[in-house]
Each structure stands twice: as structure tokens, then as C-alpha cells.
C-alpha positions as CSV (number, residue, x, y, z in Angstrom):
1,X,-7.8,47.0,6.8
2,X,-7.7,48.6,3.4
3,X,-10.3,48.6,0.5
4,X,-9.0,49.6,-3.0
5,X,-11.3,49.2,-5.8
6,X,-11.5,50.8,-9.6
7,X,-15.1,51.9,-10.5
8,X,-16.0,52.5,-14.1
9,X,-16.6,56.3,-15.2
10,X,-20.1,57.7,-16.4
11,X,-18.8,57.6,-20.1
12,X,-16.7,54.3,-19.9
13,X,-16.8,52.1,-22.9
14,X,-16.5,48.0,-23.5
15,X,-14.6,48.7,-26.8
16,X,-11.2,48.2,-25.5
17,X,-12.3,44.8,-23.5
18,X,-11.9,41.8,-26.0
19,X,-14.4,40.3,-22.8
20,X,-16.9,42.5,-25.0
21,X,-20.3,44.0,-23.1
22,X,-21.5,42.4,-20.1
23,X,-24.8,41.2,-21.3
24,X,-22.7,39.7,-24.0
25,X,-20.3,38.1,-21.9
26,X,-22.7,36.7,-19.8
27,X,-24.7,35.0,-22.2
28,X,-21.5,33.4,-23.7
29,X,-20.1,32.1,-20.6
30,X,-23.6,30.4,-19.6
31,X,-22.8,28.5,-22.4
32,X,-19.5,27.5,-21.3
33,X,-18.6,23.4,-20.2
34,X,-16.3,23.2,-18.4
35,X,-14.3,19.8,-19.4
36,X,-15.0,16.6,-17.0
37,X,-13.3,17.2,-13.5
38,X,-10.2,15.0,-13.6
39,X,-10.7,14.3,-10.0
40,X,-14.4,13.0,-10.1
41,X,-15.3,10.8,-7.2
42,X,-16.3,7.2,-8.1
43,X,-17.9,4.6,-6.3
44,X,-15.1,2.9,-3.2
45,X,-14.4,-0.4,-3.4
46,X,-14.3,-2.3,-0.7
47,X,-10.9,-3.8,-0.9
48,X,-9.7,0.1,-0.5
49,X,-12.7,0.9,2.2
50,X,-11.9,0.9,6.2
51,X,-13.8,-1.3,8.8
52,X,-16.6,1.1,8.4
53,X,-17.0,1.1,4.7
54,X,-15.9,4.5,4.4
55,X,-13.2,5.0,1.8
56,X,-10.0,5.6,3.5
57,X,-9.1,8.9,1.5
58,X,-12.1,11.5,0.3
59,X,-10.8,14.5,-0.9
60,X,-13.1,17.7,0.4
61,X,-14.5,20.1,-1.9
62,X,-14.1,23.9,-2.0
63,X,-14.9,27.1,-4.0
64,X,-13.9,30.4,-4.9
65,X,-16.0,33.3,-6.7
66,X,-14.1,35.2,-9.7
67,X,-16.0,38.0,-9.4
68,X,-16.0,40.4,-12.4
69,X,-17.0,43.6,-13.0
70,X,-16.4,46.8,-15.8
71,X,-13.5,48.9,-14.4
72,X,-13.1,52.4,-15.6
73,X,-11.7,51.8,-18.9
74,X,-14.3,49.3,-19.8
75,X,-12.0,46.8,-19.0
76,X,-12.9,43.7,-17.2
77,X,-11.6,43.3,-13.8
78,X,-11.5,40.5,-10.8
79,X,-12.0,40.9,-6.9
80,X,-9.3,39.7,-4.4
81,X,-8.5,39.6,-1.0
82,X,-5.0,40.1,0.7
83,X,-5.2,37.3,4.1
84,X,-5.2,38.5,7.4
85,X,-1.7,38.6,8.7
86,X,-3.4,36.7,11.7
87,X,-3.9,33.9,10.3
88,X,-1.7,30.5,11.3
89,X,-1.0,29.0,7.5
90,X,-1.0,31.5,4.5
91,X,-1.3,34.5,6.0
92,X,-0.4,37.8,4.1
93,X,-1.1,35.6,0.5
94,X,-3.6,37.4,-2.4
95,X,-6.5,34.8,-2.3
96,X,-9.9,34.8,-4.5
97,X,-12.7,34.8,-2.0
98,X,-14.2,31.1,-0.9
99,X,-13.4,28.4,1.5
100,X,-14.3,24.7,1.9
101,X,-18.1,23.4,1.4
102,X,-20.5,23.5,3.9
103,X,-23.4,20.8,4.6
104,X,-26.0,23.9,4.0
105,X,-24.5,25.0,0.8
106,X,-26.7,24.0,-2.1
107,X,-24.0,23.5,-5.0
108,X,-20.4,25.4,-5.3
109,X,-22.0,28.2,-6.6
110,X,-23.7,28.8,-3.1
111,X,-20.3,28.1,-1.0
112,X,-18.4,30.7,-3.1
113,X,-21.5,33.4,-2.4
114,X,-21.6,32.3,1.0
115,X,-17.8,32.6,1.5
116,X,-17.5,36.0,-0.1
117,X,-20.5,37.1,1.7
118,X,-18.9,35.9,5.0
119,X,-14.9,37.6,3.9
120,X,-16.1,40.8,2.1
121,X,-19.6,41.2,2.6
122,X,-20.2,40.8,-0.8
123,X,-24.6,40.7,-1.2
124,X,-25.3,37.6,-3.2
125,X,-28.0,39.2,-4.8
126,X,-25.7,41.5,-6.6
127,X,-23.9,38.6,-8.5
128,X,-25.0,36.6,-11.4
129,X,-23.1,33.3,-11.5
130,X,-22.8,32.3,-14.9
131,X,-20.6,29.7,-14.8
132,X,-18.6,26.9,-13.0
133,X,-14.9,26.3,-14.5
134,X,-12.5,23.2,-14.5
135,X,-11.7,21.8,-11.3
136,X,-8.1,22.3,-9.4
137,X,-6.6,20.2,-6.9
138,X,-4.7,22.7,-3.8
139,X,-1.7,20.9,-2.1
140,X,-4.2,20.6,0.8
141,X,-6.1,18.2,-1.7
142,X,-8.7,20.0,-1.4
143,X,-10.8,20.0,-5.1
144,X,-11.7,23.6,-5.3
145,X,-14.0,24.8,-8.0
146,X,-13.8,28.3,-9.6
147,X,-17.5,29.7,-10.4
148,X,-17.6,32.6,-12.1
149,X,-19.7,35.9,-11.1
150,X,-20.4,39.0,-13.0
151,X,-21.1,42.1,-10.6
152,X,-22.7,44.2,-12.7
153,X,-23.2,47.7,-10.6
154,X,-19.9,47.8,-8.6
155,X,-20.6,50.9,-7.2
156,X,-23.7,49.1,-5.0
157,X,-20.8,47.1,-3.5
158,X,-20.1,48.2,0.0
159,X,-17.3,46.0,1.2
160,X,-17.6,44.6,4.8
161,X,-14.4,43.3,5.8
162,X,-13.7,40.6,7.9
163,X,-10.9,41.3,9.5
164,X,-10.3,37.6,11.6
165,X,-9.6,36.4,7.7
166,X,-9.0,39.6,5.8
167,X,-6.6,42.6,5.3
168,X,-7.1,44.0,2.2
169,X,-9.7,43.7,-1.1
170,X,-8.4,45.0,-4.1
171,X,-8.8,44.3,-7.8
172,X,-6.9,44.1,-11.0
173,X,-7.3,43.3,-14.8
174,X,-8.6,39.9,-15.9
175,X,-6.2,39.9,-19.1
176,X,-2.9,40.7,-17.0
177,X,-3.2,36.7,-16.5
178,X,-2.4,36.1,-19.9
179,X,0.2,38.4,-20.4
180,X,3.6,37.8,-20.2
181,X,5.0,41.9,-18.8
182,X,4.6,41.1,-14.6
183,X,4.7,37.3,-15.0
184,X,7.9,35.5,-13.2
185,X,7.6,31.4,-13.0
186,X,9.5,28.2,-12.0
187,X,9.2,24.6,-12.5
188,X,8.4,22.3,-10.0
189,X,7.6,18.5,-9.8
190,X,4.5,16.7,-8.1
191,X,3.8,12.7,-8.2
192,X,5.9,12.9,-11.3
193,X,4.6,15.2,-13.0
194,X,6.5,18.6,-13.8
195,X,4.3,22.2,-13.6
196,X,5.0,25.5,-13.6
197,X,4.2,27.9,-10.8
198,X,3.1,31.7,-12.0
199,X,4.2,34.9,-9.9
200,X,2.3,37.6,-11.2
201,X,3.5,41.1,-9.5
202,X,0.5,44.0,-9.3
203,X,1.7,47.4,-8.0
204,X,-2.0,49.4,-7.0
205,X,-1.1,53.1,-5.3
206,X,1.9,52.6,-2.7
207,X,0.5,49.1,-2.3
208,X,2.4,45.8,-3.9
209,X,1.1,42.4,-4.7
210,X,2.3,39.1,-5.6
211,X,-0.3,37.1,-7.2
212,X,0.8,32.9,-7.2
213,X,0.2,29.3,-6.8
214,X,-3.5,27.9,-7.1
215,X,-5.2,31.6,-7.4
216,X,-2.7,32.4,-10.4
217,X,-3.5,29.1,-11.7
218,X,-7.2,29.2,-11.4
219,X,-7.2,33.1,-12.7
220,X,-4.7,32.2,-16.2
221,X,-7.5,29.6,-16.9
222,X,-10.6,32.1,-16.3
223,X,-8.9,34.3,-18.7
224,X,-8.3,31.9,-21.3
225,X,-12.0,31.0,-21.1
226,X,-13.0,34.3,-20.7
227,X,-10.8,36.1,-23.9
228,X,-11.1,32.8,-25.8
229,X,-7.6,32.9,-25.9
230,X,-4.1,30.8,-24.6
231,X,-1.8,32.9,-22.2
232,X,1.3,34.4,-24.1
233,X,3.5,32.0,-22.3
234,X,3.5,28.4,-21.7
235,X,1.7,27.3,-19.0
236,X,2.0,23.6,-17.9
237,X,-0.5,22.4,-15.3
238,X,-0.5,19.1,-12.8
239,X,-3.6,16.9,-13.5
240,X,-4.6,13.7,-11.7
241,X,-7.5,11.2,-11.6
242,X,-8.1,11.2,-8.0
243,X,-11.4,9.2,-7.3
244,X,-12.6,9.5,-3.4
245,X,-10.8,6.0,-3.0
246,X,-7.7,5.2,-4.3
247,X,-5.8,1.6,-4.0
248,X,-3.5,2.1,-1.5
249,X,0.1,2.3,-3.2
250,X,-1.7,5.4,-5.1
251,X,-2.7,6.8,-1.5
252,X,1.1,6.8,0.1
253,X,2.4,8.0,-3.5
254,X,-0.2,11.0,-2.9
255,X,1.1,10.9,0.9
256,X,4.9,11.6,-0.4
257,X,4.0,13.7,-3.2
258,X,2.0,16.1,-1.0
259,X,5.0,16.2,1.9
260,X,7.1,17.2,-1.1
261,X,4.9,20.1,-2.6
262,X,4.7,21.4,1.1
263,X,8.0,21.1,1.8
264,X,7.4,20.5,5.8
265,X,10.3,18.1,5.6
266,X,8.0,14.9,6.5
267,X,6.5,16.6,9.4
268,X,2.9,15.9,7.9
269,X,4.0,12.1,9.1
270,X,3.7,10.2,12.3
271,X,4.4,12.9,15.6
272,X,6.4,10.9,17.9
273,X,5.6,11.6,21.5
274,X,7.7,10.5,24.4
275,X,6.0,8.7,27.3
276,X,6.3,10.1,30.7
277,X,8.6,8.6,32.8
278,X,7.0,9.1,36.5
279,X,4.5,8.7,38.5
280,X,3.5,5.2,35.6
281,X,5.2,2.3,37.2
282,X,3.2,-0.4,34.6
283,X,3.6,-0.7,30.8
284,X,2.2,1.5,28.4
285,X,-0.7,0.9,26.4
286,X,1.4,-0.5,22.9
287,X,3.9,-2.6,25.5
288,X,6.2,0.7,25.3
289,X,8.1,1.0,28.6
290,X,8.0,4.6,30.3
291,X,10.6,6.8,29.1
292,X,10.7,5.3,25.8
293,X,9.6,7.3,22.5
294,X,6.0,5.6,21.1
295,X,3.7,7.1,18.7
296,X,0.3,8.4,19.7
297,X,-2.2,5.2,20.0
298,X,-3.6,2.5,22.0
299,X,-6.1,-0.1,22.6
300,X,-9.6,0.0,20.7
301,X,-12.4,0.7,22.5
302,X,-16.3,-0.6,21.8
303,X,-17.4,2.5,20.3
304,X,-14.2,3.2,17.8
305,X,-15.7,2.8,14.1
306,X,-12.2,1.6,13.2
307,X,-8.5,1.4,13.7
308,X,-8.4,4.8,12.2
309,X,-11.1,5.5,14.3
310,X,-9.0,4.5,17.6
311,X,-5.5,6.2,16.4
312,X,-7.6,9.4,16.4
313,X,-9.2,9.2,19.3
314,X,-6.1,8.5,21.2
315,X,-4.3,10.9,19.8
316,X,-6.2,13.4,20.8
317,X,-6.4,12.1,24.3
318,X,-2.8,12.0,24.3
319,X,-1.8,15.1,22.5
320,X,-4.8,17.0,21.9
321,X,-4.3,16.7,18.4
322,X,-7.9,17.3,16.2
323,X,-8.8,14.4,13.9
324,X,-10.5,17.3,11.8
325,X,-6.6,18.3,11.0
326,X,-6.0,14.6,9.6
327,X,-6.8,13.1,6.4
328,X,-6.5,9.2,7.2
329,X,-4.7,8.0,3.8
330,X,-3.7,4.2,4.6
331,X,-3.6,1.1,7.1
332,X,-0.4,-0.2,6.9
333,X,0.9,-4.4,7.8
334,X,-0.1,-5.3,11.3
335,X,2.4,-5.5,13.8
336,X,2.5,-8.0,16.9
337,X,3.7,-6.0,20.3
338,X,5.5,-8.4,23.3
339,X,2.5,-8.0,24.9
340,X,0.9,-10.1,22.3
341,X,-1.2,-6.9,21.1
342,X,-2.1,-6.7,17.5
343,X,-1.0,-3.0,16.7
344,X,-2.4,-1.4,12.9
345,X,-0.5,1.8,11.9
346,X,-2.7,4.6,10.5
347,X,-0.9,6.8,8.0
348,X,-2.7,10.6,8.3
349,X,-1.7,13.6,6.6
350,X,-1.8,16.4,8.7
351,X,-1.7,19.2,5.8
352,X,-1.6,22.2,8.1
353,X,1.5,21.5,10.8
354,X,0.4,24.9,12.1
355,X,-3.0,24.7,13.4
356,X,-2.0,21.9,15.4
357,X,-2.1,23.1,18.9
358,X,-0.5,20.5,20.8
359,X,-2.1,19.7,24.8
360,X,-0.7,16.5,26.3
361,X,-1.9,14.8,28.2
362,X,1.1,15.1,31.4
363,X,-0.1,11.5,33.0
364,X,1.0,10.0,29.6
365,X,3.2,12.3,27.8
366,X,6.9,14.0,28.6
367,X,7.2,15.7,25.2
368,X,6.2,16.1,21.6
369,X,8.4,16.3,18.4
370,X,9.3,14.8,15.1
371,X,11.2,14.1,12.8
372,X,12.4,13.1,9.3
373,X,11.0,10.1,7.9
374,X,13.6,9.1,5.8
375,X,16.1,8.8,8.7
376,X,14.6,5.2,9.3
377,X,15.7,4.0,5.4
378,X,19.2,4.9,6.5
379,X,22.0,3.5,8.2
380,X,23.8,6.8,9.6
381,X,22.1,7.0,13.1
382,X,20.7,3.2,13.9
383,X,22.1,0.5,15.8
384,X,21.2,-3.0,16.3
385,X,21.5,-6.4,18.0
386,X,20.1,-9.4,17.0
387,X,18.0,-11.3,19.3
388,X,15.5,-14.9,19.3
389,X,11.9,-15.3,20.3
390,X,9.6,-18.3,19.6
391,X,12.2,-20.2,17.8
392,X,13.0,-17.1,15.2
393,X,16.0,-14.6,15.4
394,X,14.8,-11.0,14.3
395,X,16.5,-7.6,14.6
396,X,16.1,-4.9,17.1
397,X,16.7,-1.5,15.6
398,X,18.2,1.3,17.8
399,X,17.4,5.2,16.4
400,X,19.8,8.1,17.8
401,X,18.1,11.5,17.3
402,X,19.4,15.1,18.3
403,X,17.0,18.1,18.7
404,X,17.5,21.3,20.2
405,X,19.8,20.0,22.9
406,X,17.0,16.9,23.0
407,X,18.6,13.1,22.7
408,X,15.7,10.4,21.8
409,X,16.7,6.8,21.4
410,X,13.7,5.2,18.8
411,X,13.5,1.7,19.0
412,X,11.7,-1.7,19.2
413,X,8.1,-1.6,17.5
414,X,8.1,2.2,17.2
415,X,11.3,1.5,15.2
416,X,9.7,-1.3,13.0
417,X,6.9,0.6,12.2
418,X,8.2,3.9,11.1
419,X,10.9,1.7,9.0
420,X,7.9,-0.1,7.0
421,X,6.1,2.8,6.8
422,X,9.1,4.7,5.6
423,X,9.9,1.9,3.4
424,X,6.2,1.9,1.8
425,X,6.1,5.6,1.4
426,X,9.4,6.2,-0.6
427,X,8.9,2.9,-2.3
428,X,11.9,1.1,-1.8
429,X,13.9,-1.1,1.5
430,X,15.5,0.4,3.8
431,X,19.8,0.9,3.2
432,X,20.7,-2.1,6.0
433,X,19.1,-5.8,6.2
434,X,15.8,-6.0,8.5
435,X,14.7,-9.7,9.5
436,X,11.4,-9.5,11.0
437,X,9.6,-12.0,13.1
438,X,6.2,-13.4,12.1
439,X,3.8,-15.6,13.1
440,X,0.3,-17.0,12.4
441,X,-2.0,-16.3,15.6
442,X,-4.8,-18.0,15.8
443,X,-7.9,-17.0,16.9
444,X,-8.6,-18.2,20.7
């Protein structure tokens, strides 16, 4: 645990901050409006709502406080936080204190006190918020709000750390963000958009920093606001109007755009899980033998609120997996099993591949593991034979998949799902002919 912060001399002066005094600053910035959130829930529609008459995709909120304060050259400076190296996803990264909103929290101002209160043991009562900045959206799709706090007596701060979610607090100059000397970048390309991601490298003491992604982002804006002027370089930011539902070809474009920015190679799809072969002599729950590959689900139960409602439950029965981890996106085309089941594939994005614990369930489950969705658009690794049922000929496709010494055979409905799900997600067929079978059902 480390704590490294500047504090102003007795004789320290404003003049060389272009911030200019506190009082000042403070006065201006209550002023500020922040332009209209490009990602501003609207009302769901029902078309794009789930049984329930939920929408099928609400993005969560967050904060973070940028916490200001006079360093000893007058000049204004910003509190971070270096993550606990024991922490599953991000760990080691410079964040700006604050976390996801909390039913209890007033507005965002509250949840980034709270959080920085909670990380830091920053007192609220030290802080005058003055102001709440544009909105970004974090390739968690989380919409995280920036609220800006002025601490005017840094000395009374008495840092608290919290060592489960931090290592170090440090701080560094609000107008190295719109400088161009420690600034490193590269382009990158999101939903079809390109952007820029800033590295910005701090050296404090013996200790080195890199300071990128969302915080950099959110920290070259609230010094553009702050100086009233643009960064020395060009900066090129991602912006989206992402209401809380969104029609569903929007969704699984956001689904594949998100994979992409996180780069887990399509693991934030469908887990496969293989179902046990012993001890089960009758089918499975979908009509999947034992010993075949499935993926997690089953039948609905009276108290499931929907079909994304059932997939959740049963995967967690299955493989432990938390539906907190899984932001349901989409209900794809219903399927019709051999055993005359009618089978609705969920789509969820699990954002954070390494929180997931995995517990199986051993009277239903062999193994866990995934793999790349695009396989089932290509024709490198499939098979097929062609076979009749009701009067209509349809093809059976036959998956070969290698991992770690592991051989998995994916076929039948498992196989038609992930090829339509594939095919809806990357927005074009699949590289060899499919012939489906359909048929109207009526209601007995």
C-alpha cells in the first residue's frame, strides 16, 4: 500500500494555474452544462421488451469523482488510485475513484462520494461537487458519469486505503491531459466507428504510471472543460445513442462490437458444457443425449419471469454461473428439439470472463469450455449428412473441436443454434448451404 500526494506550500500561488483561484473555479464550473448524454435512456417499446416487459438490454450507470485540489505550485491537480493487484479483471490499472450505482445513492454525485469514501476514505464533507461532466460509455457498457470535486484543504485528507480494491493513491497535474510531452496513442475501431486510445506515462519518485483507456478519456475532457481549452493533439472519441432498449439487430451489433473491443476472442458468447455421460441413462433436458456437447438450459419452470429468465436460472444450476455476470442482449428464432420441445436461445454478454467461477453441477455436467463463434460460419471443421423428417429433408451439421488434448464433436440443435446465432451476430450466412426444417405447430 502506498500513498503519494503533493500538498501546496504556505506561500503557494494560483498565478501559474490557467484553472485560476479556487473560489473562481468553482463558481465557473457550477455553471458548466454538460452537453445531453448521447446514451440517454428512452421509454422501451414493447416489440424490443421480454415476456416480462423489461427491456431486454439496460445499460447500468456508474460514477467516478475527479477530485481536485491546489498542489504546491498552485497548480491544479487530480486524485487517483493504482487497483489492487488482487483483483480478477483490471488489476494493477490507474483508475479515478467510483464504481457502479447503488439503489441508496441519491444522484451520481453521491455514488462517486460514496465510492471514494468506501476506496480512499476520502470524507465527503471535504468535497464540493461542482459539477457533473458528459457521459462515457466503458466497454463493460456501463454509462459512467464523471462529477467533478474540488478538495479545497488537502492537507485534512487522511487517506484510508482499502486494500481488497486499492494499492496505491497518487496524484498528478490536471493540464498534463492536454499536453502532448508523455502522451503515446493508437487507433482502434468500435461498431464502426474509429477512436483513439491515450497512454499517458507519469513517473512520481521511483514509482511509474501509465494512465489509459476510459480514465485518460474521461480526464483529457475534464481538462478541456476545466482550462477552456482543446488538447494539443487530436483526440477522436466513440459516441453512440444507446437508449435502455434497442431493436434487436442494434443489440447483437453492440454484442459483436463489445467482443471485439475486449478482445476475449468470443468467449463473452454461449459456454458450451458437455453433459455427463454416467450414472443418466434417460435424455437430457433439450433432447441432448449423454455425452453430447449442449449449452446450459432447460425446461421453464412456473416461477421463471421469462425465457431469459429460465436460461439463467439453469445455468446456474448447471454451472454455477451468476446471472448478475450476464447482460441478456437478445432472443433469438425458436428452435423445435426431437422431443418436440420449443427451445428460445438467449444471447448474454458475460463482460467479465474472469469473475466467472465455474461449479457444475457433476449429475449433469462432465466439463466446461468454449470456443470461437465464428467456427460455426465456416466450413474448415464441420461435417454433414443429410437426413428427412415429416416429409422435409434438412441437414445435420457435425462440429470437430480440439482443446488442450480435449476432442468435442458439436452437433444436432446445439449446432443449429450457434450457426444462426453466429450467422445473426456477424451479419451474414454461414460459408456452406444450411436447409432447415420447419413447421407450423399448433397449439393443442
Amino acid at each position: 500500500m502506498t500513498i503519494s500526494l503533493s500538498h501546496p506550500s504556505p506561500n503557494a500561488s494560483m498565478e501559474e494555474d490557467p484553472g485560476g483561484d479556487i473560489e473562481t473555479l468553482i463558481q465557473r464550473l457550477r455553471l458548466h452544462r454538460p452537453r445531453p448524454s448521447p446514451y440517454a435512456a428512452v421509454a422501451p417499446s414493447p416489440a424490443a421488451a421480454g415476456a416480462s416487459g423489461e427491456p431486454l438490454f439496460q445499460p447500468r450507470r456508474a460514477a467516478v469523482l475527479v477530485c481536485l485540489f491546489r498542489g504546491g505550485a498552485g497548480e491544479l491537480r487530480v486524485l487517483l488510485t493504482k487497483r489492487s493487484s488482487k483483483l480478477s479483471t483490471h488489476s494493477g490499472e490507474v483508475a479515478l475513484p467510483g464504481g457502479k450505482a447503488e439503489e441508496g445513492d441519491a444522484d451520481d454525485a453521491a455514488t462517486a462520494l460514496r465510492e471514494a469514501q468506501e476506496e480512499i476514505g476520502l470524507d465527503s464533507a471535504l468535497v464540493t461537487v461542482v459539477a457533473s461532466l458528459e457521459h462515457f460509455l466503458s466497454k463493460h457498457l456501463l454509462i459512467v458519469v464523471p462529477v467533478i470535486g474540488i478538495l479545497s484543504d488537502i492537507q485534512a485528507f487522511k487517506p484510508v486505503i482499502n486494500v481488497d480494491e486499492v494499492d496505491t493513491i497518487f496524484d498528478v497535474p490536471l493540464e498534463m491531459f492536454l499536453k502532448d510531452e508523455k502522451r503515446t496513442s493508437e487507433e482502434r475501431e468500435w461498431m464502426g466507428q474509429e477512436f483513439t486510445i491515450h497512454y499517458f506515462n507519469y513517473e512520481k519518485g521511483s514509482e511509474k504510471y501509465v494512465i489509459w483507456g476510459l480514465t485518460a478519456g474521461i480526464l483529457i475532457h475534464t481538462a478541456s472543460v476545466v482550462f477552456q481549452r482543446p488538447p494539443d493533439f487530436p483526440e477522436q472519441r466513440v459516441q453512440f445513442n444507446l437508449p435502455n432498449c434497442i431493436p434487436a439487430a442494434t443489440r447483437l451489433s453492440l454484442v459483436k462490437s463489445a467482443i471485439q473491443l475486449a478482445e476475449l476472442q468470443l468467449q463473452l458468447l454461449p459456454l458450451l458444457e458437455l453433459e455427463l455421460s454416467q450414472t443418466v441413462s434417460a435424455p437430457s433436458k433439450l433432447g441432448v443425449e449423454l455425452g453430447e456437447v449442449a449449452l446450459p438450459g432447460g425446461k421453464a419452470e412456473e416461477g421463471d419471469a421469462d425465457d431469459a429468465a429460465t436460461a439463467l436460472r439453469e445455468a446456474k444450476e448447471e454451472i454455477g454461473l451468476d446471472p448478475s455476470l450476464v447482460t441478456v442482449v437478445a432472443s433469438l428464432e425458436h428452435f423445435l428439439s426431437k422431443h418436440l420441445l420449443v427451445v428460445v436461445p438467449i444471447v448474454g454478454i458475460l463482460s467479465d470472463i474472469e469473475a466467472f467461477k465455474p461449479v457444475l453441477n457433476v449429475d449433469e455436467v462432465d466439463d466446461i469450455f468454449d470456443v470461437p463463434l465464428e467456427m460455426f460460419l465456416k466450413d474448415e471443421n464441420r461435417t454433414s449428412e443429410e437426413r428427412e423428417k415429416m416429409g422435409q429433408t434438412f441437414t445435420i451439421h457435425y462440429f470437430n473441436y480440439e482443446k488442450e488434448n480435449q476432442k468435442y464433436l458439436i452437433w444436432g440443435l446445439t449446432a443449429r443454434i450457434l450457426i444462426h446465432a453466429a450467422s445473426v451476430v456477424y451479419q451474414r450466412p454461414p460459408d456452406f448451404p444450411e436447409r432447415r426444417v420447419h413447421f407450423n405447430l399448433p397449439k393443442f
